[in-house]
C-alpha positions in Angstrom: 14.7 12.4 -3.6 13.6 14.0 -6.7 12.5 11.1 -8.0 10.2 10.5 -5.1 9.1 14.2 -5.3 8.0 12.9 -9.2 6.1 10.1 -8.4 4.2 11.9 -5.2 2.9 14.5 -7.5 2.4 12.4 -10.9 -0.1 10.3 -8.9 -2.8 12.3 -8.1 -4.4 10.1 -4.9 -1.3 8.8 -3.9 -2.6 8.1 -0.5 -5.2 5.8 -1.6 -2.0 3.9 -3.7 0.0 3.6 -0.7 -2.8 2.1 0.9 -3.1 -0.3 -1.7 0.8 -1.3 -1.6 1.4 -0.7 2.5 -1.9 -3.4 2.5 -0.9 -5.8 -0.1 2.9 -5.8 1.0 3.4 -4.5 4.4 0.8 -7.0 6.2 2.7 -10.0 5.1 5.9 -8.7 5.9 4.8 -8.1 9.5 2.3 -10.4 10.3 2.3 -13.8 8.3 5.7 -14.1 7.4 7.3 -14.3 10.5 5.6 -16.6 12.6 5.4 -19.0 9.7 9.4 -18.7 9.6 10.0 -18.9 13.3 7.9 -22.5 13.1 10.1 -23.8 10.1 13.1 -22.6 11.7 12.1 -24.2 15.5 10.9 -27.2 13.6 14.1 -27.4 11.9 16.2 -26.8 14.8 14.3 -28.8 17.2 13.0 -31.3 15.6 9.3 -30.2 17.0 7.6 -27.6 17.8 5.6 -26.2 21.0 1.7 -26.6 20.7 1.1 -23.5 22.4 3.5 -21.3 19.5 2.1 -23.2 16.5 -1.2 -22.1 17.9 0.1 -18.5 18.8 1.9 -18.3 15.1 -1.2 -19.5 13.4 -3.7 -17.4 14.8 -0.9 -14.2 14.2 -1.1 -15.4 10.6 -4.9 -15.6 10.1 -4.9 -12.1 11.9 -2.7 -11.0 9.3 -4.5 -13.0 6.4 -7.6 -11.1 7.5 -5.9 -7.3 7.8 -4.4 -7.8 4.7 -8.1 -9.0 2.7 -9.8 -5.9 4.8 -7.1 -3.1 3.8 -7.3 -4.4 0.4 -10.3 -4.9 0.2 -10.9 -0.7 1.6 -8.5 0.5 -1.0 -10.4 -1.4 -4.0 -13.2 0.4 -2.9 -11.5 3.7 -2.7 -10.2 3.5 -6.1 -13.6 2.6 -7.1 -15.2 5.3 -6.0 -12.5 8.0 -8.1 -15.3 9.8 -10.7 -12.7 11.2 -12.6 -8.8 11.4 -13.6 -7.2 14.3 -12.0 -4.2 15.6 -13.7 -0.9 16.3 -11.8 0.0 19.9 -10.7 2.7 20.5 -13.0 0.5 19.8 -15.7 -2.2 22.3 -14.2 -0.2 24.5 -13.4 1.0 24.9 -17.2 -2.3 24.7 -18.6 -3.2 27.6 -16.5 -0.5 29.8 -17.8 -1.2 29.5 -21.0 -4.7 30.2 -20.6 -3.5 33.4 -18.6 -1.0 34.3 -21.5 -4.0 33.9 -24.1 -5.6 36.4 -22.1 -3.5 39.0 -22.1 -3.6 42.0 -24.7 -0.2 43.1 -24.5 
């Protein structure tokens, strides 16, 4: 968990990185994968398969295709657009006390 904690604050847009990974890897997973497997498998089990789910599986899978080009696609741009490296909190947050203890006349 604290390792996850790490990562979430080392990356300073870490939303626009999970969109890059959730589009890149997710969208296969759940949309092209799976109908392309339920044809092999009917194919292999049947020895044919049913016009009507080829058709159904193949347009799931261009639907998918597409999502996964468009969320890419969005998340290119979004990194794109980043002017300038942010550093992590942590690292702020130190920076900052030392500037506050150079501050100080104690």
């Amino acid at each position: 968990m604290l390792l996850v904690l790490f990562v979430a604050e080392t990356i300073p847009h870490f939303a626009i990185a999970l969109d890059l990974v959730g589009g890149l890897l997710m969208t296969p997973i759940v949309f092209i994968f799976p109908p392309i497997f339920y044809n092999v498998l009917k194919y292999k089990v049947n020895g044919y398969v049913i016009k009507g789910e080829a058709f159904l599986g193949g347009l799931i899978v261009l639907i998918g295709i597409l999502g996964c080009i468009a969320s890419s696609t969005e998340s290119g741009i979004q990194i794109s657009r980043l002017k300038a490296f942010v550093p992590p909190c942590y690292v702020s947050s130190v920076e900052d006390m030392k500037t506050l203890n150079a501050t100080r006349f104690w």
